[in-house]
N, C-alpha and C positions, 0 to 999 in steps of 0.2 A: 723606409717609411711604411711600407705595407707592411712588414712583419711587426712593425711596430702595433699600426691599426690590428691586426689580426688577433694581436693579444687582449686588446680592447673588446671586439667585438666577441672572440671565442666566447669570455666571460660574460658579457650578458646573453650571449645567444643558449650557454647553460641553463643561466638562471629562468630565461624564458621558457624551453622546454621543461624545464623539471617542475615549473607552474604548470604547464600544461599538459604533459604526464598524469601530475595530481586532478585534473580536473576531469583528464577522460578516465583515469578510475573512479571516479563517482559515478562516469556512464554505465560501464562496462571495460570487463578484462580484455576483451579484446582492445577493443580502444585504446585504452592503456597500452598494451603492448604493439601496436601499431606504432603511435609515437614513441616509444622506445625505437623502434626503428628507423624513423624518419632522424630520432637525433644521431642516432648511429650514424648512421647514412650521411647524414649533413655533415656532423663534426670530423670524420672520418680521413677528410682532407683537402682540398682545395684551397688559395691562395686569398678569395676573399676579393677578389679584384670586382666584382661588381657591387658589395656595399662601400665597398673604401672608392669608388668612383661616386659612388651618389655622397660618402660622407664631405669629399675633396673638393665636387661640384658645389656644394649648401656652403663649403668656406670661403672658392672662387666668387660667391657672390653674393659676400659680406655677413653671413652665419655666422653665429658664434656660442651658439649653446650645445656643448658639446654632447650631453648626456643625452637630451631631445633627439641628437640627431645621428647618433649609434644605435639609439634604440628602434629608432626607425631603418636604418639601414638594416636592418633586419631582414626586411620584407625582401628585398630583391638577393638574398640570399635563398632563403625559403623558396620564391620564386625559380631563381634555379634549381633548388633539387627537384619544385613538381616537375618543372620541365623534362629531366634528367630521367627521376624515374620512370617517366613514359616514354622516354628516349630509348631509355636501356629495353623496353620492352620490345619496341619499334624493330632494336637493332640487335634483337636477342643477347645483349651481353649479359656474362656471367663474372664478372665485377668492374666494379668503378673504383678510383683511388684506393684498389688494394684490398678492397673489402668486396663481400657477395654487394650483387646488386638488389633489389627488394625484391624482384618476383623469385628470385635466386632462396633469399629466404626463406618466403611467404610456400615455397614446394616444400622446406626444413619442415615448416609449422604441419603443413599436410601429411607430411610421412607421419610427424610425432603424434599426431593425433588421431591418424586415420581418418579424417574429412572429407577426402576427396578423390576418384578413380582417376579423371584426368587432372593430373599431377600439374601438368603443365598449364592450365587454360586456369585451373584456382591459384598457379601462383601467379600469372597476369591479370587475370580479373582483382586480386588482393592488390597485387603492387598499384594497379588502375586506381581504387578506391584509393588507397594510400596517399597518390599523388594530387587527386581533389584533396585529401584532407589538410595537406601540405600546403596547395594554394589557398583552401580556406582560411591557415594560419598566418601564410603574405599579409590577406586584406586585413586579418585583426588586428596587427602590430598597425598599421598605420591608423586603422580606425579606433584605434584606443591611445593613438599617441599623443604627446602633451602639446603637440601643436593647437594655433584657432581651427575654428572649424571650419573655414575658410580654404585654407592651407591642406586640412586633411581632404576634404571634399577633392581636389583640385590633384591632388596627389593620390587619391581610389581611384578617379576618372584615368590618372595615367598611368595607373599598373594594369590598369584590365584595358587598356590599349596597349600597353608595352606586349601584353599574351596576342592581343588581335592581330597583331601587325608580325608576331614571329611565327604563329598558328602555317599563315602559308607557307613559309618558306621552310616547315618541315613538312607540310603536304607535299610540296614542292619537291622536294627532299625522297620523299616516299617516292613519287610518281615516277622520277627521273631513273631511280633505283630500279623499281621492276619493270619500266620501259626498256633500259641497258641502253638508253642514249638522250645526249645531253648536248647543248652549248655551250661555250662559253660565255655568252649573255646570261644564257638562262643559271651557269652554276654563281655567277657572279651578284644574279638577282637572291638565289639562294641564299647565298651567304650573306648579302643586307637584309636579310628577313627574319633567317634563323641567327645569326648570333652579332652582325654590329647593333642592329635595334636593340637589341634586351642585354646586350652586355655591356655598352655602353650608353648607346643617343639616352636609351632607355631612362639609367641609375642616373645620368648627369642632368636632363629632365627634371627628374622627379628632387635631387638636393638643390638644383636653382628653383624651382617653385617653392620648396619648404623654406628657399632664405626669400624669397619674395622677392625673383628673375623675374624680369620682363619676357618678351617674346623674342626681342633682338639679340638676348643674352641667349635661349636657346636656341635661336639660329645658326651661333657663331659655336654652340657647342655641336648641333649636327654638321659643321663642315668639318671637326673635326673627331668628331668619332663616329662618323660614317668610313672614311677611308683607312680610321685605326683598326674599326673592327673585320674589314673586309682581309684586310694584312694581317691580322690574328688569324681567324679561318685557315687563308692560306697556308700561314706558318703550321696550325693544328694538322692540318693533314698533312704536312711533310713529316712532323714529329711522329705520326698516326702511324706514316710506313716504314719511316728511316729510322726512327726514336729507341729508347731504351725502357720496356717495360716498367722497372720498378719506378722511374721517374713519372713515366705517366700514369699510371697506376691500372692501366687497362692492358689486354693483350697485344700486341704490335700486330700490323697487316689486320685489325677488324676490319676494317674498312674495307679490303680488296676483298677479303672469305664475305660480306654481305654486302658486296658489290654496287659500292657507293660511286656517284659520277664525280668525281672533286675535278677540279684545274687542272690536274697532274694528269689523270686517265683523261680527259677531254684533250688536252694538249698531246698528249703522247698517239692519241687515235687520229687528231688531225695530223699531227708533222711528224709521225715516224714513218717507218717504210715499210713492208708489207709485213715481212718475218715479224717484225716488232707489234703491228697493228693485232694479227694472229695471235701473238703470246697474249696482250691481253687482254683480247676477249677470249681467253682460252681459260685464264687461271681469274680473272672477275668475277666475284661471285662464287668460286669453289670452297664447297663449306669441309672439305677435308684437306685446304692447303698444304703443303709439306714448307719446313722452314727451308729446301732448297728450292723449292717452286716461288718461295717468297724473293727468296734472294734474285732467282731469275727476272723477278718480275722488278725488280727494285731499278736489277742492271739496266732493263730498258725505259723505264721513267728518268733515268740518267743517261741514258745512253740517246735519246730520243732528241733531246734537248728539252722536253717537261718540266724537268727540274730546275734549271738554269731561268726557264721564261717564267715559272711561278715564283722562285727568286726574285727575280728583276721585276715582278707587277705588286710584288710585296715590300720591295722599298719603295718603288714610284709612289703607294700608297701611303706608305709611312712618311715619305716626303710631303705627301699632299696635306697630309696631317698636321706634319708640325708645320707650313705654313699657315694654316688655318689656326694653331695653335698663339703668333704674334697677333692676330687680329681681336686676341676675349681680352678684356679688360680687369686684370685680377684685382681681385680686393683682397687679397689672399697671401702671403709670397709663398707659404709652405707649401698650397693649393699647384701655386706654379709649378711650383720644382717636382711634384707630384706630378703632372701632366705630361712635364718633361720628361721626364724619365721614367714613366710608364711605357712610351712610345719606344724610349730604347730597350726596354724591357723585351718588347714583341719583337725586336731584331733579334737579341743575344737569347729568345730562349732553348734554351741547350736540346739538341738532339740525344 
């Protein structure tokens, strides 16, 4: 079903860019070619799981105009790439899904034109502007969508709360990082801030308001994608250090070389024993990793029992999930079967 939708949406998410391409070349060349990169960037790869959540949510609650509500599922697409490419900045990667990241670019464009001595600060300053210009393209797709005006009001108000509410939990994110110590409350808050909000309660929000949900309808949807997204995360950073690069499309072990607090390092720093506590805060944060330093450090996120307990709080979650999931009342069935097995999606996805 999602590859399905992905086919759907790829194709108008083209045709919207290449409108809007043509429109920032009437501004300026650069403009123009900024968006050339942002669709790069966008189309480049990802699965599409957060517009095919808001398109599944608007059919869960009795939607049925299909074309209205692809085109709108646009936004929380775009939405994630601004996020993303400020992410990548945040976390100095040098690609996403396979491809340069944008500030990764934006130093290409500097060399080839000679623009800039600090090579490095114009292509984050570039990719920064890039990623405003990217959420300014979120709000247009909904404020120019063929909904009432009702509907689109009501749907701006909650994309620019879906940013408000993820905003800290990548502060969050930042602090914990160059602090080098963490909770597990606190990594846990992280994780409903930065990505169950916006990757789900978020998209499923915003397609039960565009079919005209009630409030109890999105209640019943944050009971369950609050605990689906928190079990995603989880699953991300297991993938993040155990995973197989080309699948994820980014380098393996980022996380540990820019010395991220996840579940895993929280866990392994409270219940391993000293030698193990040592290893890593030794190799956390080592921005010249060796891939046998990695492995070391892998052994003791396994070896710890880290692994095993962020396991087991990632099904509990996903349990919690799909009970919450018997409680929404579909209007939908396909919507259902989407639901459902999205959930087993975040168990089965492959290391």
């Amino acid at each position: 079903m999602l590859k399905k939708y992905k086919e759907k949406i790829d194709l108008t998410l083209e045709k919207y860019f290449d409108g809007k391409i043509k429109q920032a070349g009437e501004i300026d060349i650069t403009a123009e070619e900024a968006v050339r990169m942002i669709k790069d960037y966008t189309m480049a790869g990802g699965k599409r799981i957060r517009p095919a959540v808001l398109y599944y949510a608007y059919l869960a609650c009795g939607g049925k105009e299909e074309e209205k509500i692809i085109e709108a599922s646009m936004s929380v697409e775009l939405l994630h790439s601004f996020l993303l490419i400020h992410d990548d900045v945040i976390d100095r990667d040098a690609t996403r899904h396979g491809v340069e990241t944008m500030h990764e670019k934006f130093k290409a464009v500097a060399r080839k034109y000679d623009v800039a001595k600090d090579i490095n600060h114009f292509g984050n300053s570039m990719a920064m502007i890039a990623g405003d210009m990217t959420a300014a393209m979120a709000c247009d797709i909904i404020f120019n969508g063929k909904f009432g005006s009702d509907e689109i009001v009501r749907a701006l108000r909650k994309l620019q709360d879906i940013v408000f509410v993820t905003i800290p939990g990548e502060m969050l994110d930042v602090i914990m990082e160059y602090s080098g110590r963490a909770t597990e409350e606190e990594v846990l808050k992280m994780y409903e801030g930065k990505t169950a909000r916006y990757t789900f309660e978020g998209p499923m929000h915003l397609g039960c308001m565009l079919a005209g949900g009630d409030e109890e309808n999105l209640k019943k949807f944050s009971d369950y994608s609050l605990p689906l997204g928190i079990a995603f995360q989880i699953r991300d950073d297991i993938i993040g250090i155990f995973g197989n690069e080309k699948k994820i499309g980014k380098p393996v072990g980022s996380d540990v070389i820019e010395g991220k607090q996840t579940l895993l390092v929280v866990k392994a720093l409270e219940i391993g024993n000293k030698d193990q506590k040592n290893l890593i805060k030794k190799y956390l944060g080592k921005k010249d990793l060796s891939e046998a330093e990695l492995d070391k450090f892998r052994s003791v996120i396994k070896e710890s029992g880290a692994l095993e307990y962020s396991q087991n709080l990632s099904e509990k979650m996903v349990a919690e999930a799909l009970e919450a999931l018997s409680n929404i009342d579909f209007k939908n069935e396909e919507a259902k079967v989407f639901f459902e097995g999205i959930v087993q999606y975040m168990v089965k996805r492959e290391i």
